[in-house]
N, C-alpha and C positions, 0 to 999 in steps of 0.2 A: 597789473604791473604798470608803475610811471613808463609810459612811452617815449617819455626825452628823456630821459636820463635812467642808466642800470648800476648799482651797487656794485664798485671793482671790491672782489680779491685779492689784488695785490693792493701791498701795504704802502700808504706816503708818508713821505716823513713828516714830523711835526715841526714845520720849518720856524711856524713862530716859537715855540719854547725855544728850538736850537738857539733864537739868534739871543733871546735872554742869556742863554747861558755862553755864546763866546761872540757875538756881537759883532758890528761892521769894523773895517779895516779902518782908519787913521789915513787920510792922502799920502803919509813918508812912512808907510805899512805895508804898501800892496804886494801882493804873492806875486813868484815869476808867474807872466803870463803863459798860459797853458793853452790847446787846442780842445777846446771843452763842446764842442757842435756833436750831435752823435750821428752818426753814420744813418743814412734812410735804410738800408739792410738789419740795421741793431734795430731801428724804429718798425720795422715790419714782424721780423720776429715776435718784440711785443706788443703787439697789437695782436698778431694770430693766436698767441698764447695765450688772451686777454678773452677773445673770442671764445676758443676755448674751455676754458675754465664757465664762460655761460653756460654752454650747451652740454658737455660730459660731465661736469661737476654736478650739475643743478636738474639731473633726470628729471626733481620733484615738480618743479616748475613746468609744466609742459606746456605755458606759453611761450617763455623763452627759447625754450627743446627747440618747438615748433619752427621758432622765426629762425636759430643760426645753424639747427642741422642741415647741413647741404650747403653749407655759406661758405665764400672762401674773402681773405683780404684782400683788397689790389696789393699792388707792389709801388705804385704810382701813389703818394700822398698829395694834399696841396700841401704846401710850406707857407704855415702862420708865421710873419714876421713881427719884428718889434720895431717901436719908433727909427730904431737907427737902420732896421732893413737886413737886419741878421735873424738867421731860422730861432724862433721862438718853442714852437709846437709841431709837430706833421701832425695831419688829419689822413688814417687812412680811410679808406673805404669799405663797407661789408656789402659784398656780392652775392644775389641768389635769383637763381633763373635769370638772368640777364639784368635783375633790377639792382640798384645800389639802398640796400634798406636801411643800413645803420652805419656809423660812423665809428672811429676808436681814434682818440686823441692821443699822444705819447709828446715827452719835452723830447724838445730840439737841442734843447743847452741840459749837458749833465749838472749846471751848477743849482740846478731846477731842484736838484735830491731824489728825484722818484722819476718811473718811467710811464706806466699809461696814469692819463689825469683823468679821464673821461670816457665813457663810454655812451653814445645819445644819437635819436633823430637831430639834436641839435636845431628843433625846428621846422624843419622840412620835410616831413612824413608827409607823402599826399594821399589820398582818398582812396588808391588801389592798394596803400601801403607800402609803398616804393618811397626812397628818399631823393628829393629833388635836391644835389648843391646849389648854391647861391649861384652867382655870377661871376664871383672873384675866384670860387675855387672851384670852378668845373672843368679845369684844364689838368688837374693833380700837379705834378711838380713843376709845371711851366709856369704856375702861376703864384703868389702869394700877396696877402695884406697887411698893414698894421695889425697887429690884434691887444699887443701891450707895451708896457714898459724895458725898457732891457734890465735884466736879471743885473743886480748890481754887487760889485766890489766887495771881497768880504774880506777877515782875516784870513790867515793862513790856515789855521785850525779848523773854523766853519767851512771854508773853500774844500777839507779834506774829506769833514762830516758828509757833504753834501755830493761831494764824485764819490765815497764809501759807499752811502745810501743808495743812489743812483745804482750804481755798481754792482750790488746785488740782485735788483731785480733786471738785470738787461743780464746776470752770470746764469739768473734761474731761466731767464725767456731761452737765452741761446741753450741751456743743457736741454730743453723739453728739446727742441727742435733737432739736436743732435742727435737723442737717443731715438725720436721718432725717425729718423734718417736710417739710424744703425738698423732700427725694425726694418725698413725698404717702405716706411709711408710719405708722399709727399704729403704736405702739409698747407700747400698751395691748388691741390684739389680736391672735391668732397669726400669725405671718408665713408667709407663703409663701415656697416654694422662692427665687423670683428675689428680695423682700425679704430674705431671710436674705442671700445675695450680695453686694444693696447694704450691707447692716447692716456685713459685715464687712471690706468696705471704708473706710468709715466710722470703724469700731473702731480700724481699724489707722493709718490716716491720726493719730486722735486719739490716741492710744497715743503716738508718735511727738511730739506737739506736747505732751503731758501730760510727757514726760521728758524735755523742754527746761525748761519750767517748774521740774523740781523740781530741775535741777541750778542755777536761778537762785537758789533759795531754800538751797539746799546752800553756794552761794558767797557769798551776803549772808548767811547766818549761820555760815557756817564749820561746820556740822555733817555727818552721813551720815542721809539719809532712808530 
């Protein structure tokens, strides 16, 4: 298994076809502006359900298994900014026996279209296997840096593509979490054999009702997600 970096589940959009097909905004074009930041609560759900999906989906893998059964997310991300100093990214955390082993990146900005971008050491894997953050981000939400450009201006039409896209995979993060709630599992600490079970039932059920969704969104906007 690549150690910096794991293969997400959840699906991103294909933001460069989108923009061929309805393209940036015109300066005497712009949509009303919207409150487009996502919540660090929406950003923790997916990120846990992100996790998830490594470890209950992927029994076959039993390195994977290995490293995130028993793992839990912080709730504390750093906040990636962009040049102008608005939340870009969170970085959460994956937790186990006291170490921080892995990371789970999700947008800050819904105009992003997708919700986790990354899953990785990102880098910082050290020698006992523990993840060491950086300097800028080992404070979690106190602290954040540049990390890119600001998400720019689009049409109206792209701008809806892009909160739809979004939008489905932060309706599937939050259902797991809900029904796991309904079961009586926290989600916020290790599971047990028989939760794991429910979990992945769960998974799979919403998995299922999440690609109904994005073929809704695929046929009102004529694109491939």
């Amino acid at each position: 298994m690549n150690r910096s970096m794991i293969p997400l589940f959840a699906p991103v959009a294909l933001i460069v076809a989108c923009v061929v097909a309805c393209g940036c905004a015109a300066a005497d074009d712009q949509p009303a502006a919207v409150n487009t930041t996502v919540p660090i609560e929406h950003g923790w759900n997916q990120a846990t359900v992100a996790i998830l999906e490594q470890y209950v989906l992927t029994r076959a893998n039993q390195e994977t298994y290995d490293m995130f059964n028993g793992s839990t997310v912080s709730p504390d991300p750093a906040i990636l900014l962009d040049s102008n100093k608005s939340p870009l990214y969170y970085r959460y955390y994956v937790q186990k026996n006291g170490k921080t082993v892995y990371a789970v990146q999700v947008s800050a900005n819904k105009l992003l279209g997708t919700t986790v971008t990354a899953i990785g050491d990102f880098g910082y894997i050290g020698r006992d296997g523990s993840m060491t953050a950086n300097e800028s981000d080992s404070h979690g939400a106190e602290a954040g840096f540049v990390r890119g450009t600001p998400v720019p201006s689009y049409t109206d039409e792209y701008t809806r593509l892009m909160l739809d896209s979004w939008e489905v995979g932060d309706t599937y993060a939050r259902n797991v979490v809900r029904d796991a709630e309904n079961a009586g599992i926290d989600l916020s600490t290790p599971l047990s054999d028989e939760e794991r079970e429910v979990v992945g039932e769960i998974l799979r059920e919403q998995i299922g009702q999440r690609e109904q969704r994005i073929q809704e969104v695929e046929k009102n906007y004529r694109v491939s997600l």
